[in-house]
N, C-alpha and C positions, 0 to 999 in steps of 0.2 A: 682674206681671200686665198693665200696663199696657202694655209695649214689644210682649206680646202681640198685643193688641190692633191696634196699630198695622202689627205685620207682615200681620195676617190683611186690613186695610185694604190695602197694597198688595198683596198676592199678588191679591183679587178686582180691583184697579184691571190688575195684570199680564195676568191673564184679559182681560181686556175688551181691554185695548191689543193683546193678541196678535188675540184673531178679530177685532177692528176693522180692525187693518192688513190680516192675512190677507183678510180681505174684500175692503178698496180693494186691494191688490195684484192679488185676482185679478181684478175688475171691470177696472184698468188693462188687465192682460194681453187680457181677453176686447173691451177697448174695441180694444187697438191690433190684435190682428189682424183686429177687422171694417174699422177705418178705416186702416190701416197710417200713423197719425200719434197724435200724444198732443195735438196743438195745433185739433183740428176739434171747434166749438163748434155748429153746425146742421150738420142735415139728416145727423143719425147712424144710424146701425142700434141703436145700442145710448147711452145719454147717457152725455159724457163725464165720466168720474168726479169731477174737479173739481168738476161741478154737481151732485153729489150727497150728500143729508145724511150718505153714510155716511163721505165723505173726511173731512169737518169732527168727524166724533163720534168718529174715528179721532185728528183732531189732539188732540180734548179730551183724547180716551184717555192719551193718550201726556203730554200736560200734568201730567193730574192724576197719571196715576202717579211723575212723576220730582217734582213736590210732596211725594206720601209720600214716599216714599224720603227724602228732605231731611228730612222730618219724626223718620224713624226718630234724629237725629241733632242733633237741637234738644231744650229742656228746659225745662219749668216753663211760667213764663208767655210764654215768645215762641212755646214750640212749642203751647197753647192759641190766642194769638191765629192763630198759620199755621194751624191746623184749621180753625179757624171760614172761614176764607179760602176751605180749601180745600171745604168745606164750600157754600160758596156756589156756587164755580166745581160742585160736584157739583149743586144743585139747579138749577143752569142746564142741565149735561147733561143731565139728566135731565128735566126741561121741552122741553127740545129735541129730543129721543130718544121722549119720546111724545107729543108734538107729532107727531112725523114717522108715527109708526107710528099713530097716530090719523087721520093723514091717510089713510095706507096704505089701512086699515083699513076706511077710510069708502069709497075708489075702490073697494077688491075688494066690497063687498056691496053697491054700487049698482049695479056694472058689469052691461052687457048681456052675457046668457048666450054662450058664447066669448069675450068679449072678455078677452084676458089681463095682468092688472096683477099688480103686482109690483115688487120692488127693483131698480134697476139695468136695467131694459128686459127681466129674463128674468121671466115669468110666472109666480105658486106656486101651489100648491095651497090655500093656506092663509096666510091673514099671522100666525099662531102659528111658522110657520117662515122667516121673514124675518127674516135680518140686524136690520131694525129694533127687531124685539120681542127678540132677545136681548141686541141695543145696552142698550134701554131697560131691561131687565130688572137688566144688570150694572151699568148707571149706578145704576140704585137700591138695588143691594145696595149697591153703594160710599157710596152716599149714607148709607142704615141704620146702616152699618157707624160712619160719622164722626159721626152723631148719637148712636150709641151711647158713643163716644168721648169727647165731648164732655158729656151724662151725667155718663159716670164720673169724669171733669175736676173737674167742677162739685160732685159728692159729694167728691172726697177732699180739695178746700179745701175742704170746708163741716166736713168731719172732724179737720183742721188748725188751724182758728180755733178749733174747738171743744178742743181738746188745747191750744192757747198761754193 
């Protein structure tokens, strides 16, 4: 039941890693054909992805899923202590991820009418459909996911002492 558990942790961290990259890849794409360079830091049409929180929540992505995966592959008490680990590293995603979208959030409903904010320099309708909020959303599932994890950890030595 447990290995379950653990896969269902990365498949939701795989989620996130894929539309995270997919994101910054297409941000890259839509950066280089406004500036036909990868390396222009001011005075962009569109900001350069590197300066944006979605390149960095992409790297986390990509961290914390190849963490699980290692995990699926350790046992007992070292792979509780890499949870808790990882675990951490997820509640930092996650703080950072609505951190961001928090920010987002606050620019689109203070903004002056036309004025168009948004991820990455293209304007939304809505920050419910921002990269950010689905960032923040899957970091927190992953987060749920390894608290739940971790739970069940914690019940089946409690269950174990109890049996010796």
């Amino acid at each position: 039941m447990m290995t379950k558990i653990y896969w269902v942790q990365a498949g939701a961290l795989l989620i996130g890693t894929v539309f995270a990259w997919t994101t910054a890849v297409v941000d890259f794409l839509r950066f280089y054909e406004a500036e036909g360079t990868l390396f222009k830091l001011a005075d962009c049409a569109y900001p350069n992805p590197v300066t944006t929180p979605c390149f960095y929540g992409a790297i986390a992505f990509a961290v914390a899923l190849v963490w699980s995966i290692r995990l699926l592959k350790k046992e007992g008490e070292v792979r509780r202590k890499s949870e808790k680990h990882l675990m951490y590293l997820l509640v930092a995603g996650t703080i950072f991820a609505c951190t961001s979208f928090g920010s987002l959030a606050y620019n689109f409903y203070t903004a002056l009418p036309g004025q168009g904010i948004g991820c990455s320099g293209v304007p939304t309708v809505s920050p419910f459909t921002t990269p950010c909020f689905f960032g923040a959303s899957l970091f927190l599932l992953g987060l749920i996911v390894s608290l739940v994890i971790l739970r069940k950890e914690v019940k089946s030595d409690s269950v174990e002492v109890w049996r010796s």
